[in-house]
C-alpha angles and dihedrals in degrees: 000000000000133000122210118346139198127217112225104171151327128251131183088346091313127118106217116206146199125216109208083239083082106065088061090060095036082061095047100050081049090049089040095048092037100057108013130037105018096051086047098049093033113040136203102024137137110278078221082060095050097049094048082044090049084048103054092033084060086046100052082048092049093057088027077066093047095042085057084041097049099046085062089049094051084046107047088043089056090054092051095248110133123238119202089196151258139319140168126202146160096312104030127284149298143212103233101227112187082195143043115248110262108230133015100251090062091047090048087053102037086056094048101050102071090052090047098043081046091054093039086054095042096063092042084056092043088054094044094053078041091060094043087050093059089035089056089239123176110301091222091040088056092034087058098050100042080051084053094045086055100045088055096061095039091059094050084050087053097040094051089058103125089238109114141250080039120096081260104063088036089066089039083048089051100046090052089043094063083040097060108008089226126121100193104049090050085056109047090045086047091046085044091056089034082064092043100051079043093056090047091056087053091044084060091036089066095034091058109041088048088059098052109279095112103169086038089053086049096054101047097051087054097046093052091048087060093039093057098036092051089049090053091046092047099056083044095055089056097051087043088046084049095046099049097043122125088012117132123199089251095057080059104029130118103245084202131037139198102250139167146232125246088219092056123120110245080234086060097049095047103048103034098031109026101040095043109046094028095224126141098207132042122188109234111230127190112179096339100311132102111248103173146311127280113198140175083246085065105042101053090060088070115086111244092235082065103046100093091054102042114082130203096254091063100055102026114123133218111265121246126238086236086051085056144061136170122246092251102051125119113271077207094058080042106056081040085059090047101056093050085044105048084219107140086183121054121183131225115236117173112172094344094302123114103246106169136326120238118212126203086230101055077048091052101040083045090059074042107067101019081056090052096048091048090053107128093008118124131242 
C-alpha cells in the first residue's frame, strides 16, 4: 500500500510516519486553503495571510490525522493487540496492526474509537474559535481553528462510511462478527460493500470530472481506486493471517541450502552458483558455520579481469539481521520482515549454524495450496 516512508517522531511508544505521498497531499490542502476556500469565506485579507493561514491549517490536519490515528493505536494496545505504528499517506492515514482483533467487541471498539476521538476534537476546536470570536481574536487565527473543527468532523463522517477497511465497515465487520461468529463471513460481506462504495467513488469520480470539476473528479476516482483495492487486500490478509497461523519457519523452510565456499573464485561463483540457481544472494559456509553473505551487489563491484583470482572469502559481507531468522520464528513476523527488507530469501540461523533458508515463494505456493484445500470448508 505505501512506498517509502519517514519517521518523524514517537509518541506514547509509537513511531508515527510519513509516506512521501504525503507530501503531495500536505501541498495541495496549503494551495487549496490558500487560495481557495479561506479568501472566499474570509474576505479582504493579505494573500501573505491566506498562505500562513493554508499552512497551519495543513498542519492541524496533519496532527488532527495522528490524534484519530492515535486513539486506534491506544485501543487496540489496551486490548493486547501490537501496533507497529503510524503512517500517513496520500489518502490519510493508517494504525499498522500485525494481528486481527480477537474478539468483536474489541474490533467494534478499536473502529470506533478514531470517529469518536475526531468528533470529540472537533467540538474542543469549534469552542475554542467560539471563545476567540467573543475575545476579538484574530479573524485568520480563529478562521484557521473553526476550518480544523470541520474537518474533523468531516473526517469522522468520512471515516463511518460502511465500506471496509474504514472505521465504517470495521464496525459493520464487528457487528456481523458477533452475528455469525464467524470471522470470515463478516469480512468477505464488509470487503464486498468496501468495493462497492470503491466503484461508486470512481463512478463520481467520472461524473464530475466530465462536468467541469477536474481536480474533484480526480480525487474521487482515486479515492475510490484505493478504496476498492484496500477492501480486496484486506479480506486477503485474513485468509493469509489464517493460513499461516500456528506455522513456524522450521515447518517451510529449506533443510538444505544452496551455499557456498569462502575459497571459492568469484568466476566460479558466477558461472556454477549464480546462473544456474537464479539467486541474488548465497550464504557463505566454512565447517558448518555462517561466516558471511555473497550477493550480486557485491559482485558486480569487482572488475570481470579479476574474477577468476578473487575468491569469495575476500569480498563476502557481513549479513545482515534482516537477511536472517530462527527456526522457531512466526512465518507471519516473517513475512512481516520480508516485506520492510525487500529480501524474497531469509536465512535460518540456530546457535550460529545454517540450518535451512526460507523463500517467499515456498511461503506463497504453501497459502496457496492450504487455502485451496480449505475451499468450501466451514470456520
Amino acid at each position: 500500500m505505501f512506498g517509502r516512508s519517514i519517521k518523524l517522531f514517537s509518541l506514547f511508544g509509537f513511531d508515527v510516519k510519513i509516506d512521501i505521498s504525503w507530501l503531495i497531499l500536505a501541498f495541495l490542502i496549503t494551495w487549496s486553503l490558500a487560495e481557495g476556500l479561506f479568501p472566499h469565506y474570509l474576505k479582504d485579507l493579505h494573500p501573505a495571510t491566506y498562505w500562513w493561514m493554508g499552512i497551519f491549517g495543513a498542519f492541524g490536519l496533519f496532527f488532527s490525522i495522528v490524534f484519530h490515528e492515535l486513539s486506534h493505536s491506544l485501543v487496540a494496545r489496551h486490548f493486547g493487540l501490537p501496533i507497529k505504528g503510524i503512517t500517513l499517506f496520500v489518502f490519510g492515514g493508517v494504525a499498522h496492526m500485525e494481528e486481527e482483533p480477537r474478539s468483536a467487541k474489541a474490533e467494534f471498539l478499536m473502529a470506533i474509537s478514531g470517529p469518536g476521538s475526531s468528533v470529540a476534537l472537533g467540538l474542543v476546536l469549534y469552542a475554542l474559535s467560539s471563545v476567540g470570536s467573543m475575545a476579538a481574536a484574530p479573524i485568520a487565527v480563529t478562521g484557521v481553528i473553526t476550518y480544523l473543527a470541520f474537518i474533523n468532523w468531516i473526517l469522522a463522517a468520512f471515516n463511518l462510511l460502511p465500506a471496509f477497511p474504514l472505521d465504517g465497515g470495521r464496525v459493520l465487520r464487528s457487528a456481523l462478527w458477533k452475528w455469525k461468529g464467524n470471522i470470515n463471513w463478516a469480512t468477505r460481506i464488509s470487503s464486498r460493500i468496501g468495493t462497492i462504495f470503491g466503484f461508486l467513488l470512481i463512478a463520481m469520480g467520472v461524473i464530475q470530472f466530465f462536468s467541469g470539476n477536474l481536480i474533484g473528479g480526480i480525487w474521487w476516482f482515486m479515492i475510490g481506486m484505493f478504496l476498492q483495492n484496500a477492501a480486496r487486500m484486506s479480506y486477503q490478509q485474513l485468509l493469509t493471517r489464517q493460513a499461516l497461523a500456528g506455522e513456524t519457519v522450521r515447518n517451510l523452510m529449506i533443510a538444505d541450502p544452496v551455499t557456498v565456499s569462502p575459497a571459492l573464485s568469484v568466476k566460479d561463483l558466477v558461472e556454477d552458483y549464480i546462473y544456474r540457481y537464479h539467486f541474488k544472494m548465497f550464504p557463505v559456509v566454512a565447517q558448518g558455520r555462517l561466516i558471511g553473505c555473497i550477493s550480486t551487489r557485491i559482485v558486480r563491484q569487482i572488475p570481470k579481469e579479476q574474477w577468476p583470482v578473487k575468491t569469495v572469502g575476500e569480498i563476502i559481507s557481513e549479513c545482515s539481521k534482516e537477511n536472517t531468522v530462527e527456526p522457531d520464528a512466526d512465518v507471519i513476523k516473517v513475512l512481516s520482515l520480508m516485506n520492510r527488507s525487500g529480501n524474497s530469501r531469509l536465512m535460518v540461523i540456530e546457535e550460529g549454524r545454517l540450518v535451512g533458508l526460507i523463500a517467499l515463494k515456498d511461503i506463497m505456493n504453501f497459502i496457496s495450496i492450504k487455502l485451496d484445500l480449505d475451499q468450501g470448508v466451514p470456520h
